[in-house]
Structure formats: C-alpha cells, structure tokens
TIZA-428978 format. One record per residue (C-alpha): residue number from 1; chain; x, y, z. Coordinates in steps of 0.05 Angstrom, whole numbers, always signed. Each point is the difference from the previous one (the first is absolute). Layout:
N
+-----+-----+--------+--------+--------+
: seq : mol :      x :      y :      z :
+-----+-----+--------+--------+--------+
: NUM :   A :      X :      Y :      Z :
...
+-----+-----+--------+--------+--------+
***
This chain:
426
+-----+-----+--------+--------+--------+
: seq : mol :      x :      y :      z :
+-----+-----+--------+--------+--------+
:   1 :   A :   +588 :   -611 :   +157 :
:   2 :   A :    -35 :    -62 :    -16 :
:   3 :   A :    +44 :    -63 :    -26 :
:   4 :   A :     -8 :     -3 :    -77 :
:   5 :   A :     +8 :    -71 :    -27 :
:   6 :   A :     +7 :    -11 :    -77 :
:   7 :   A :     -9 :    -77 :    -32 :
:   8 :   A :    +21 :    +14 :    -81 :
:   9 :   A :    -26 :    -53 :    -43 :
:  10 :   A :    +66 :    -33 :    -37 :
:  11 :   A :    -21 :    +40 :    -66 :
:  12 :   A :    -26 :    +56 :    +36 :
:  13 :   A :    +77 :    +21 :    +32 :
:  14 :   A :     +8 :    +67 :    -42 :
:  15 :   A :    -13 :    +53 :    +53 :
:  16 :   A :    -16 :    +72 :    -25 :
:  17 :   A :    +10 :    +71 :    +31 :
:  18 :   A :    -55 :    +54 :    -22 :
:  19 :   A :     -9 :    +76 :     -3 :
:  20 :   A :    -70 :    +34 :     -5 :
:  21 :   A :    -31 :    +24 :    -80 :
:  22 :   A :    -47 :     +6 :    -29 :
:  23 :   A :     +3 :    -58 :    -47 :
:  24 :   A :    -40 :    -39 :    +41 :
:  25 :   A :    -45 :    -67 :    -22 :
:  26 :   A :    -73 :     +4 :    +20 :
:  27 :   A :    -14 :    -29 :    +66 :
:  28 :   A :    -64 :    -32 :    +24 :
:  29 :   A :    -22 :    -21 :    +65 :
:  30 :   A :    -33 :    -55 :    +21 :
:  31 :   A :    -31 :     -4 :    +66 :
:  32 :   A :    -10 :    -57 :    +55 :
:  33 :   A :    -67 :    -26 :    +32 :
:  34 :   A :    -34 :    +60 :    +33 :
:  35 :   A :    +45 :    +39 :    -34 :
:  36 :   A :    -47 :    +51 :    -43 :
:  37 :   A :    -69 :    +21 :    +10 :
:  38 :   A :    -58 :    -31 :    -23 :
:  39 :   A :    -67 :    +28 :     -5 :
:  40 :   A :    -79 :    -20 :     +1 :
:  41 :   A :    -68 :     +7 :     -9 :
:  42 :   A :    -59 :    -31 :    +23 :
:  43 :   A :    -56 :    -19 :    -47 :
:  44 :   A :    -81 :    -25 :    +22 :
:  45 :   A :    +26 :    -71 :     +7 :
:  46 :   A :    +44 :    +21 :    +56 :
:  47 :   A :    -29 :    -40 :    +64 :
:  48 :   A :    +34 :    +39 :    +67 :
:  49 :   A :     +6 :    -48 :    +53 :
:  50 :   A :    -19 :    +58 :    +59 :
:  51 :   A :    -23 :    +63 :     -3 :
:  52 :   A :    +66 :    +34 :     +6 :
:  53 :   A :    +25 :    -40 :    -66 :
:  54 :   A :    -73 :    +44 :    -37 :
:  55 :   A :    +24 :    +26 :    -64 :
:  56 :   A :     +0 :    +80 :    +42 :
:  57 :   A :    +75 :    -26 :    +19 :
:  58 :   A :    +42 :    +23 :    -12 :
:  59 :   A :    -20 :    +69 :     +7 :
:  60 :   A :    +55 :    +29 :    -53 :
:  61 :   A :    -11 :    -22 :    -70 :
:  62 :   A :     -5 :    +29 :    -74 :
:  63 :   A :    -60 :    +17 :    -36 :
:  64 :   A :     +0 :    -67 :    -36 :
:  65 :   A :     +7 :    -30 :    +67 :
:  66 :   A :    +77 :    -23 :     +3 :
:  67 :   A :    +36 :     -2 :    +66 :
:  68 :   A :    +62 :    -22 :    +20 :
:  69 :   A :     -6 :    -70 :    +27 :
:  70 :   A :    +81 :    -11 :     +8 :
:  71 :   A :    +11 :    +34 :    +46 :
:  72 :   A :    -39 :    +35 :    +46 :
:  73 :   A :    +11 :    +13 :    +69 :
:  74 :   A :    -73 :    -10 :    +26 :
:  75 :   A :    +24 :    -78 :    -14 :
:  76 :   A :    +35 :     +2 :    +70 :
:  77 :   A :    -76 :     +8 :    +32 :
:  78 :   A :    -17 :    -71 :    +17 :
:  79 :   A :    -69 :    +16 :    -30 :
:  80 :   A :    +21 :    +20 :    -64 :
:  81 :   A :    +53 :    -48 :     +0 :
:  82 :   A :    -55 :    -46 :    -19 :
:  83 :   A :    -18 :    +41 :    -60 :
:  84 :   A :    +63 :     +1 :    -27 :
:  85 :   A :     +6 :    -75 :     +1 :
:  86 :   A :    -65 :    -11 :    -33 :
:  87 :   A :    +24 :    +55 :    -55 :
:  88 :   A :    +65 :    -33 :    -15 :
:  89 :   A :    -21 :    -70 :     +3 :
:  90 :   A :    +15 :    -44 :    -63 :
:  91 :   A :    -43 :    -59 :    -24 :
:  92 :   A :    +23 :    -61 :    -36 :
:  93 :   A :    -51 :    -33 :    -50 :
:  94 :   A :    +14 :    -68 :     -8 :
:  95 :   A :    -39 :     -4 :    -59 :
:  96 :   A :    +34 :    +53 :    -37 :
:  97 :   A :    +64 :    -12 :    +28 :
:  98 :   A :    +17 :    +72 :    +22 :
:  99 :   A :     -9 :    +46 :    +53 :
: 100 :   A :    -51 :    +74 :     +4 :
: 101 :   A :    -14 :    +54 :    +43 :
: 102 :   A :    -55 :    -16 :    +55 :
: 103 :   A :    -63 :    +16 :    -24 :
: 104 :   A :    -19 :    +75 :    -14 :
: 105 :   A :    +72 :    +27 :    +20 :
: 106 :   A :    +41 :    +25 :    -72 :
: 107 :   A :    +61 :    +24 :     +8 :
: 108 :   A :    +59 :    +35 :    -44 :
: 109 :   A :    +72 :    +18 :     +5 :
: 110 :   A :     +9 :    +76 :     -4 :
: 111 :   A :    +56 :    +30 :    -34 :
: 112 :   A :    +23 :    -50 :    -45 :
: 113 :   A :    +73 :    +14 :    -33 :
: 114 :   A :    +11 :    +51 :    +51 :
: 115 :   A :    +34 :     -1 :    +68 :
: 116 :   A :    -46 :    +37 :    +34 :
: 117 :   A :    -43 :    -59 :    +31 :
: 118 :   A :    +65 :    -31 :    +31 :
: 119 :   A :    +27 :    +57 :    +27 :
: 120 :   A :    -40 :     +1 :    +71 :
: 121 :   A :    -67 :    -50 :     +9 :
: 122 :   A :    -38 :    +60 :    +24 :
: 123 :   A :    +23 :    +65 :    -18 :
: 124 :   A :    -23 :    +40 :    +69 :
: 125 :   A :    +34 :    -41 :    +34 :
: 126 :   A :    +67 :     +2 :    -38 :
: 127 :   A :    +50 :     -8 :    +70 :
: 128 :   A :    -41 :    -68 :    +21 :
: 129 :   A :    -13 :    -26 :    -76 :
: 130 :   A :    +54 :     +7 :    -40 :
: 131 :   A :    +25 :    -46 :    -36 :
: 132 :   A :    +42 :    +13 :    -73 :
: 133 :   A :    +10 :    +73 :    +20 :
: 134 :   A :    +68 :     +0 :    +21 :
: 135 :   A :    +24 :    -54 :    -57 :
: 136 :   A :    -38 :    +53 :    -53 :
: 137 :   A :    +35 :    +61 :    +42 :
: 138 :   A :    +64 :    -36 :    -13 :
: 139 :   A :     -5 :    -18 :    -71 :
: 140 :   A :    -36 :    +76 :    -12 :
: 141 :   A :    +79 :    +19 :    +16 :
: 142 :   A :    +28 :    -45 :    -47 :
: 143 :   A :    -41 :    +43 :    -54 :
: 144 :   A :    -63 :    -32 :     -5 :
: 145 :   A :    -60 :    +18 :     -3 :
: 146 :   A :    -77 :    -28 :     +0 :
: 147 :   A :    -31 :    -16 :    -68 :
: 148 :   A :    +67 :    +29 :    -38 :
: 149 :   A :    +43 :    -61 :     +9 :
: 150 :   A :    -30 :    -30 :    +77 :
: 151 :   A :    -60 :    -38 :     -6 :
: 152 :   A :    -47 :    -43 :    +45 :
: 153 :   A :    -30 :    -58 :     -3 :
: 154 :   A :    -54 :     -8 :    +49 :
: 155 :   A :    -47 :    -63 :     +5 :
: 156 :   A :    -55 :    -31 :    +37 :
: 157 :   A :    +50 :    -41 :    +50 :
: 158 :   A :    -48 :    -40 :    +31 :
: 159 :   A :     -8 :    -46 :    -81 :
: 160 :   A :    +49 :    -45 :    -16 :
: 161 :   A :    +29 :    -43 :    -66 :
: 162 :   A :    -12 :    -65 :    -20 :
: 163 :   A :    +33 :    -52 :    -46 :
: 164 :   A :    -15 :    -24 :    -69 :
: 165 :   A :    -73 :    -14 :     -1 :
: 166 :   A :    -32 :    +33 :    +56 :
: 167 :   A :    -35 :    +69 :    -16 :
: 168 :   A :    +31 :    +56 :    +46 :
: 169 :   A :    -44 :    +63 :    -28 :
: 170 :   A :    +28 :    +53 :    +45 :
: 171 :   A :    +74 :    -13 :     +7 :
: 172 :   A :     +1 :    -24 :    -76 :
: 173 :   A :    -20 :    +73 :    -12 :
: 174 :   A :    +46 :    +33 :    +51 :
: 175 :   A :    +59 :    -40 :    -35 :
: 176 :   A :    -24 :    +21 :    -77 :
: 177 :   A :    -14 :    +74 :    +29 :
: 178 :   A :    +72 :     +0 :    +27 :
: 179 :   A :    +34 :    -22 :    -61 :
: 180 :   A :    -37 :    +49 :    -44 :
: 181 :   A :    +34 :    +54 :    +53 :
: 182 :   A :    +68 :    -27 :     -8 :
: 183 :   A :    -12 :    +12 :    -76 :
: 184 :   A :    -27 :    +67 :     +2 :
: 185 :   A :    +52 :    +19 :    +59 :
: 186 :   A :    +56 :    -22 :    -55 :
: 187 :   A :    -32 :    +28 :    -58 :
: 188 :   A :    -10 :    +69 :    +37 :
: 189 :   A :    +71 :     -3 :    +22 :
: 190 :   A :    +40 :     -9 :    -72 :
: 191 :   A :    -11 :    -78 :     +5 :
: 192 :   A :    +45 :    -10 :    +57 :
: 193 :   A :    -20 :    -58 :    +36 :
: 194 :   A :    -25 :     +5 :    +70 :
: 195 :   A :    +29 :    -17 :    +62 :
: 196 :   A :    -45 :    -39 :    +39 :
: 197 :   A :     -2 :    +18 :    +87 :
: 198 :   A :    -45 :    -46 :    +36 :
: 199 :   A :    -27 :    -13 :    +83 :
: 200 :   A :    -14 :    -62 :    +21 :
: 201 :   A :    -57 :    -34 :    -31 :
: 202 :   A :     +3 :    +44 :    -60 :
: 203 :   A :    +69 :    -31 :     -7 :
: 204 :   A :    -40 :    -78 :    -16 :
: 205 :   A :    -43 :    +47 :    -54 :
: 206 :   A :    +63 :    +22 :    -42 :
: 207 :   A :    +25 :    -69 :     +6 :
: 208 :   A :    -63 :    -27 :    -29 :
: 209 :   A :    -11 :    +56 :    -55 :
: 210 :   A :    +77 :    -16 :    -19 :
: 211 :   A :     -3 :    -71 :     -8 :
: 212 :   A :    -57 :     +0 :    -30 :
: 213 :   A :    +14 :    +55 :    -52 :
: 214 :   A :    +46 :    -22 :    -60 :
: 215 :   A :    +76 :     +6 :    +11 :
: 216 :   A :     +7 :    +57 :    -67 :
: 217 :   A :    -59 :    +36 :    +48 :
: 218 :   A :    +44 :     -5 :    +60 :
: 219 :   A :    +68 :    +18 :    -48 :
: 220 :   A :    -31 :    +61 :    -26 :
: 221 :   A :    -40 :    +37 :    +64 :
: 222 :   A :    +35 :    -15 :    +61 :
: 223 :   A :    +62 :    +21 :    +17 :
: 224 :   A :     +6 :    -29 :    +69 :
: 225 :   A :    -45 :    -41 :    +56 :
: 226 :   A :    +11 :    +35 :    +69 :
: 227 :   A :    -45 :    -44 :    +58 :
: 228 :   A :     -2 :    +32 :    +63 :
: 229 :   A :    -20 :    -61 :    +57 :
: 230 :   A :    -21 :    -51 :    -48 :
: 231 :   A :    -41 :    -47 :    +36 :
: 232 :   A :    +12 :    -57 :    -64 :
: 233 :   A :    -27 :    -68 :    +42 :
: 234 :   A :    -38 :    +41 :    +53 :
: 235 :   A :     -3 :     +8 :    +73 :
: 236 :   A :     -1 :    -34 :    +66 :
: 237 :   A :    -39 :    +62 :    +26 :
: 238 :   A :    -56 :    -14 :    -55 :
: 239 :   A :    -17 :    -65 :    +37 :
: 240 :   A :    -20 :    +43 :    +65 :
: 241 :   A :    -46 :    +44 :    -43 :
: 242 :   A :    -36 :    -49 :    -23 :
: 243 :   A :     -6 :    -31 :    +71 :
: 244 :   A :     -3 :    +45 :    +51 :
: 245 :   A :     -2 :    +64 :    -41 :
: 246 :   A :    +45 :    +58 :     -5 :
: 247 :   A :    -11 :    +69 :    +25 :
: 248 :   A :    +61 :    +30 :    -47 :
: 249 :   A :    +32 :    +29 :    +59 :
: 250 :   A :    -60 :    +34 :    +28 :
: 251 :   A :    -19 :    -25 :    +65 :
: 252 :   A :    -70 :    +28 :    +10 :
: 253 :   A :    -20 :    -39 :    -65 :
: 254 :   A :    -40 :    -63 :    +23 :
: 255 :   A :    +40 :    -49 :    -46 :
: 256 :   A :    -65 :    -53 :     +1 :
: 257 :   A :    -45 :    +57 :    -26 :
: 258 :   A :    +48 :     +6 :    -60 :
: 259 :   A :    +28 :    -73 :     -3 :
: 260 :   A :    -55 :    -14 :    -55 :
: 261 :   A :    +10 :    +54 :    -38 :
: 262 :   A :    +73 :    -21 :     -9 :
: 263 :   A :    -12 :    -76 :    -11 :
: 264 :   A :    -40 :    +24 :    -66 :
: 265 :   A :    +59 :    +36 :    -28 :
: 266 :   A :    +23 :    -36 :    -64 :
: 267 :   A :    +66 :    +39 :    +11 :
: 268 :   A :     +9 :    -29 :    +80 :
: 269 :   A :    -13 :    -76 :    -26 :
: 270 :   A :    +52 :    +23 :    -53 :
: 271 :   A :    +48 :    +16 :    +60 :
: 272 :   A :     -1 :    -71 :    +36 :
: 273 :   A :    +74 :    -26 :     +7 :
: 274 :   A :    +16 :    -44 :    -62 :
: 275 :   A :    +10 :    -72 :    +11 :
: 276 :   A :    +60 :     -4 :    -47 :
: 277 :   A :    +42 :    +53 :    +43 :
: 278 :   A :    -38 :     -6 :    +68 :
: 279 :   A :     -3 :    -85 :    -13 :
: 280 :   A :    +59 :     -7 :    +43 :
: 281 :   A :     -8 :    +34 :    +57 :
: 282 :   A :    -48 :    -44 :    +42 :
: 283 :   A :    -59 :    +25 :    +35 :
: 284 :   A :    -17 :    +71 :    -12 :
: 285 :   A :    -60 :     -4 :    +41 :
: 286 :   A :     -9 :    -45 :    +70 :
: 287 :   A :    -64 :    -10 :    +41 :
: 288 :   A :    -20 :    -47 :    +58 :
: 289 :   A :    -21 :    -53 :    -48 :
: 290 :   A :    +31 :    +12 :    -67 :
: 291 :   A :    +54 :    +30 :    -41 :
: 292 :   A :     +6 :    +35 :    -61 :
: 293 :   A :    +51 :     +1 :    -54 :
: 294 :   A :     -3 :    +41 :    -62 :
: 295 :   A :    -16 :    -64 :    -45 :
: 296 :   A :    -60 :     -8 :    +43 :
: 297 :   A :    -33 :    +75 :     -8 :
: 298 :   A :    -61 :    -41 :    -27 :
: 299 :   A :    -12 :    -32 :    +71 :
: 300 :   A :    +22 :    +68 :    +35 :
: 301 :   A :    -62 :    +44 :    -43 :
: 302 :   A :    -54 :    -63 :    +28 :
: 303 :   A :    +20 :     -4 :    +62 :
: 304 :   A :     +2 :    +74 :    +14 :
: 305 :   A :    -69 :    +11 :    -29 :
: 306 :   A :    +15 :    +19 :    -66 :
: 307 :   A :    -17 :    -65 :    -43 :
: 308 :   A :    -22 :    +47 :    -55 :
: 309 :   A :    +74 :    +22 :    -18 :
: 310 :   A :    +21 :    -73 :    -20 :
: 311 :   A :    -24 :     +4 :    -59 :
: 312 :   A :    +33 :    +60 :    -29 :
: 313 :   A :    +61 :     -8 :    +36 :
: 314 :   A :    +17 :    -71 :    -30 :
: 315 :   A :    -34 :    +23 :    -75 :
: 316 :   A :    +30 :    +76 :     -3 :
: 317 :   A :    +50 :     +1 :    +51 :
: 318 :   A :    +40 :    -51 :     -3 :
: 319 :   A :    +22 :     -3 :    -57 :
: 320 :   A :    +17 :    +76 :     -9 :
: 321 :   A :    +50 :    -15 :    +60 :
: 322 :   A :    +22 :    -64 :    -20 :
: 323 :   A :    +31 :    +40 :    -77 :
: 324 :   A :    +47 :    +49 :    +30 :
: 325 :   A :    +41 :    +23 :    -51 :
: 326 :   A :    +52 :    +52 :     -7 :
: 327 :   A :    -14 :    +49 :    -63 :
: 328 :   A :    +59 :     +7 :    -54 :
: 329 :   A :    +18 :    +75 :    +23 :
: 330 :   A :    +38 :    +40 :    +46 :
: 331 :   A :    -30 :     -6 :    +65 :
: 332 :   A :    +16 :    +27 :    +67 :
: 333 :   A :    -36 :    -24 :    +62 :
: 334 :   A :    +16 :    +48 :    +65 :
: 335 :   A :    -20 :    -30 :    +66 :
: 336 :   A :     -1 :    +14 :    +77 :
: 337 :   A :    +34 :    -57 :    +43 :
: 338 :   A :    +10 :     -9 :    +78 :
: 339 :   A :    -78 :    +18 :    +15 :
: 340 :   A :    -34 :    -55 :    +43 :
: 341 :   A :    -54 :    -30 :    -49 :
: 342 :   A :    -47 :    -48 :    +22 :
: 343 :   A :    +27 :    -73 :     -9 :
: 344 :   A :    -41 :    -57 :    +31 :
: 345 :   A :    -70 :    +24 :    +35 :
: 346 :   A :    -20 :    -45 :    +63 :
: 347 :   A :    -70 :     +0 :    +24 :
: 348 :   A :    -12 :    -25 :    +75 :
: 349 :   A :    -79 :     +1 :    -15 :
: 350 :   A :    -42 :    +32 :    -53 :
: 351 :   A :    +13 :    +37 :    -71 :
: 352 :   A :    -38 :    +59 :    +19 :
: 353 :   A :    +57 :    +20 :    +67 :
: 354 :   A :    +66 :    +24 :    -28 :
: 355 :   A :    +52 :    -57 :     +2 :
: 356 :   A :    +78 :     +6 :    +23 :
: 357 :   A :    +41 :    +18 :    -57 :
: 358 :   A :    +64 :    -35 :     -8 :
: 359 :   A :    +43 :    +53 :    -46 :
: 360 :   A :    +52 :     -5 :    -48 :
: 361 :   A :    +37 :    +44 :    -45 :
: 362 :   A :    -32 :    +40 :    -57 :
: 363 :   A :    -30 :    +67 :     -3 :
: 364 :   A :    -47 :     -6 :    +51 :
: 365 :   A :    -59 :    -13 :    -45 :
: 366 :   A :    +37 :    -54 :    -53 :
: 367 :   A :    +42 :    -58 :    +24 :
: 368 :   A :    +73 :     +4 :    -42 :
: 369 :   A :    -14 :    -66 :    -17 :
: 370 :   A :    -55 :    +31 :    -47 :
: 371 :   A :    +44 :    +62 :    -19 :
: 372 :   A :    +50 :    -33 :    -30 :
: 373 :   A :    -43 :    -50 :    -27 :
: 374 :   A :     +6 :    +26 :    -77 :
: 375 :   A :    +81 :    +13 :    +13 :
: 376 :   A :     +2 :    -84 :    +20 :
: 377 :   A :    -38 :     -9 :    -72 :
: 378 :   A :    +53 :    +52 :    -34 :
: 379 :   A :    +56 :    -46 :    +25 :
: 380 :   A :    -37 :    -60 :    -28 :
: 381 :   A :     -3 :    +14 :    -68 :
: 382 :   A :    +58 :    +48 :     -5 :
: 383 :   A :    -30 :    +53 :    -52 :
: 384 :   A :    +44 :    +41 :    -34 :
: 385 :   A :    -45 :    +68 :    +20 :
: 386 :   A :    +36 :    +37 :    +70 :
: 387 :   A :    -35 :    -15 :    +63 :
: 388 :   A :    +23 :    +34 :    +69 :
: 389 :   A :    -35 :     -2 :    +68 :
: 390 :   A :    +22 :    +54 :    +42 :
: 391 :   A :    -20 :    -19 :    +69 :
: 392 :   A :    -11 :    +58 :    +54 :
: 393 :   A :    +12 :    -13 :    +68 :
: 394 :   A :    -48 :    +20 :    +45 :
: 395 :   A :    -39 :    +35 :    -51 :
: 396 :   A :    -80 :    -25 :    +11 :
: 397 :   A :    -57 :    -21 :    -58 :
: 398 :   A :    -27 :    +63 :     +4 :
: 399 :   A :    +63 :    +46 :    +21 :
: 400 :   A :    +29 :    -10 :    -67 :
: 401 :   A :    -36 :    +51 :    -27 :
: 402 :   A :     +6 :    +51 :    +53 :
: 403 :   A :    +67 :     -1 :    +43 :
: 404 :   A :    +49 :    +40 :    -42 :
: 405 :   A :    +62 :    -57 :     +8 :
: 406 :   A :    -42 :    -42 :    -53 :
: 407 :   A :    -38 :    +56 :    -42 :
: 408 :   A :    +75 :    +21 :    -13 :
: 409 :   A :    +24 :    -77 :    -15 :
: 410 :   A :    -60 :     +4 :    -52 :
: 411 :   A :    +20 :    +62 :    -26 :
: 412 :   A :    +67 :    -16 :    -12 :
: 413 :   A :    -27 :    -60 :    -37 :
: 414 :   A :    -47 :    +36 :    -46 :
: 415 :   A :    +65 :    +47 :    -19 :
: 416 :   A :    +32 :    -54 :    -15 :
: 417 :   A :    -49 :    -29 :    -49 :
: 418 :   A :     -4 :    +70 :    -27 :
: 419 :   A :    +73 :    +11 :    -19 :
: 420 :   A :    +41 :    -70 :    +11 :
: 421 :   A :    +66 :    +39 :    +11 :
: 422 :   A :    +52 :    -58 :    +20 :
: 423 :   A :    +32 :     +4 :    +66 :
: 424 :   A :    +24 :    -33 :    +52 :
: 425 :   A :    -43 :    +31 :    +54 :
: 426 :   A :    -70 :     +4 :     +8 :
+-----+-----+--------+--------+--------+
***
C-alpha cells in the first residue's frame, strides 16, 4: 500500500472521520489541459495545407459539420497529424492583444455542466482514453449523480487568462460560464454551496475565478477548494514542449510536426515555470553555448525560434504568475510525490533532438517545487481559512485520478467536507 503523507496547515489540524448520506453538497469538476473534448467545424475560409487536411476529413461528422477534433485517433497517422496541428493551432494578434482560432477552424466545448465530456476523450475507445471515469465511478458511489448534484465544467484548454487590462475573450467566458454553474448547481441543490474538485490546469482556473470573485461570493457558494496536481508556477517539462516538442507519451507522434501547434497554446505559455518559485534553482535549460534560467524565458522563446511568444508572455503571463495568491476558503491540494519529473534539460546540439533530462521529485509531469508553490504563499501570509496538502507517494499527475489508493484518499476527503464528524482518525 502506497505511503500516505499528510502536511496540516497550523489552522487546518481538526481531522474528521465520515460515513456515506445523502446530504451531500454539489460537486463540480473541473478538468486539466486535454482533459475534455473539444469539437469543430470548418468554414470556406478554411485553407488545408495538403490534400489529406481537404475539408472530406474527417470522414465522421454531424449534419452541421461538427467533428471531434480532441481527440481522435487518426491523429497518430503522421499525415493527419499535420491536420490536427493546423486545426488546433492558436494565433496571437498583436494588435488586439488576444489570441483566435486559425482561420476557418470554429470550435465548441460539448457538454457543458455535465461530466460526460470528461469522462473518456473518445468514447469508442473508452480502455485507451479515459480519463475522469474512474474519479466519476467513485464519487457515483458516494451518491452522486450527473446533473443532480455532479456537474462539469469543460473548456477550450488550449485559451488562457490574462491580467487587468488585456482582453482574454475565450477564457473570460469559460470563467463567467463556470460561475453561473456554481450558482445554478447551489440554487438547484437547496443553496448549499459547492465543493469545488479540480485536475491540473483547471486547478490555476478556480484559483483565478476565486480571487477574482468577491470574498461574500466565495463565503456564500463554495464550500471547499479541492486541487488535484496543481501546477501553480508551472513546469520544467513545459520548457521541452516548447523546444523540442512533446509527443504526450505517444511515441509514433513526430513531436516537430506538433511542436507548433503547442507553442500557440495560450494555456502552455501559461505553464512556463514561474520566476518567483523556479528563480532559485539555476539553469533549467543548458545548451553548448548558453543557459537558461526561468528569469530568462524571454531569451529561451528567441533563441528557440519562437520570438513571437515574448510579447505575450512578458504582457499576459507574467504577471498572472508573478500574483499567486491563496483564496480565503477551505482548500485542499492532493498531490503525487516520488515520480521522476523533468528538472534541468541539457542539449548536446540542436532544439529539435530530445535532450537528457536531469529529474527530480514531483509527479512526473510538475516539479514539487511548483506543487507546493501556493502552500509556501499559505505559510506567508498565515490566513485564518484551513489549508492541507496531502502528498501521495508514488502516486503520478495523471494516476491521481485513476489508481484506487488516491480516488479513495479523495473520497475520504469529500466525506469529510460532507459531514465534518470530529475524530481523531482519518
């Protein structure tokens, strides 16, 4: 049984024993990049680079000419690989300061305030795809049930946030359409406030809609914060995608043909390792000629061939990264630990071969340094709301929603928020 690790916040010590009702508060689920589908459509100003990329493909779509875009399996052929990067490729406009879909390719989220988007990426392929199944199985046996009092929120993962004074159309919707769902999801459920269960980058979209919502909003709809593998001042591993590109753990995927594709992401610049928590630990990145710490990110994106992230990264990124700030509620944050993340890449000769990978602890995706990130604010400024990190050793960015050691962990914390019965064992 894997080593379970607890770190209690000082006024966070009360621990809590729980039994199953079904007095439950709402739940809603937030996912992590990649972590729902996303459809599209092409319109007449869609310009196919090949012929395989012709508006025919693919084959299977709606009569109004929707088709699942994330994802679909005919991504793995190198040919269509192309297709898909062309489809899901952002653009930033410098002139209106915010990023679109390429040209002729709109897209939607499907099944918004349900869980059935986040459940498995493709649905006939449910063994290979899945993703929130098991965590929805789990919490299905806790008594809830989808669109009754568990919700999902679903976005378009590849659009980001930006601060005060940059537009940010499509994740300024995503975070108004999510708190009109927290309403409704109380309001439908005799005004209990909701407990909020979040993956990964979802996790840095609650944080934003909570600080940026008044504190009588926060007082009177949420009940509790759970973040599952908060990546809150980013990733070594992001550094790599945007060099060399990242196959996501498929190794017939030609990372070069999809490197573009996931420079544009507004959401992947988003991801680069903070240089308040990351400041410290010296070169992250180490070539023949030069290295790279994560106060020099702006030298990194020109000399890797990306000079047109600079802009946005020092104007929308920074300074979302630079505010980190623990909301004024009961907040949870359940991690893996003892996974070998990427640390420190080294190049012997080009970005566009794989380097060596120096590891260090984390999840295997985000660097602990970065998961405890918000925990070293909490300590900071000593707020009077509970704050616990339960660390899981062993337990991987992804695994936390599958293997049944953590699923049970989160369980036994979403009792716990549902009934608060003192003990002295959890």
């Amino acid at each position: 049984m894997r080593r379970v690790v607890l770190l209690l916040g000082l006024t966070a010590m009360m621990w809590y024993t729980c039994q199953t009702s079904s007095n439950l508060y709402p739940v809603i689920l937030v996912p992590g990049s990649g972590g729902n589908q996303l459809e599209a459509r092409l319109t007449s100003h869609y310009k196919p680079s090949s012929v395989f990329c012709k508006p025919w493909y693919p084959i299977r779509k709606d009569k109004e000419g929707w088709f699942r875009l994330w994802f679909d399996l005919s991504v793995l052929v190198p040919a269509f690989t192309r297709c898909f990067a062309e489809r899901m490729r952002l653009y930033y406009d410098p002139v209106t300061d915010d990023y679109y879909n390429a040209p002729g390719v709109e897209t939607r989220v499907p099944y918004f305030g349900s869980t059935q988007s986040l459940l498995y990426l493709d649905p006939s392929l449910k063994q290979t795809t899945s993703y929130m199944a098991s965590l929805v199985e789990s919490l299905e046996k806790l008594g809830y049930s989808d669109g009754k009092n568990l919700f999902g929120a679903p976005y378009d993962f590849r659009y980001g946030l930006a601060p005060e004074g940059h537009p940010s159309r499509v994740g300024s919707q995503f975070l108004q359409d999510l708190k009109h769902l927290i309403e409704g999801a109380s309001n439908s459920n005799r005004q209990k406030p909701v407990i909020l269960l979040s993956h990964s980058l979802g996790c840095l979209y609650v944080l934003q809609l909570l600080n940026r919502s008044p504190k009588s909003w926060a007082q009177r709809y949420i009940r509790h914060f759970i973040a599952l593998s908060g990546p809150w001042a980013g990733t070594v591993e992001e550094l790599l995608t945007f060099a060399s590109g990242n196959s996501l753990g498929v190794p017939i995927v030609d990372r070069l043909l999809v490197r573009d594709e996931q420079r544009s992401s507004e959401t992947n610049l988003w991801l680069m390792p903070s240089p308040k928590v990351f400041g410290s630990k010296g070169p992250l990145v180490v070539t023949q000629n030069s290295t790279y710490s994560a106060y020099e990110i702006n030298t990194f994106l020109e000399d890797i061939g990306f000079p047109q992230g600079v802009h946005p990264y020092k104007t929308r990124v920074l300074p979302l990264v630079e505010s980190l700030t623990v909301p004024d509620l009961a907040m949870t944050c359940v991690i893996g630990s003892g996974v070998m993340t990427p640390e420190r890449l080294v190049y012997g000769g080009g970005f566009d071969v794989q380097p060596e990978i120096e590891h260090g602890d984390g999840d295997g995706t985000v660097n602990m340094v970065s998961l405890l990130a918000l925990e070293s604010e909490w300590r900071k400024n000593r707020t009077q709301s509970p704050f616990k990190v339960v660390k899981l050793e062993g337990v991987s960015h992804s695994d936390i929603l599958k293997e049944r050691s953590a699923l049970d962990h989160i369980m036994r914390e979403i009792n716990c928020i549902n009934f608060q019965v003192p003990s002295s064992v959890l």
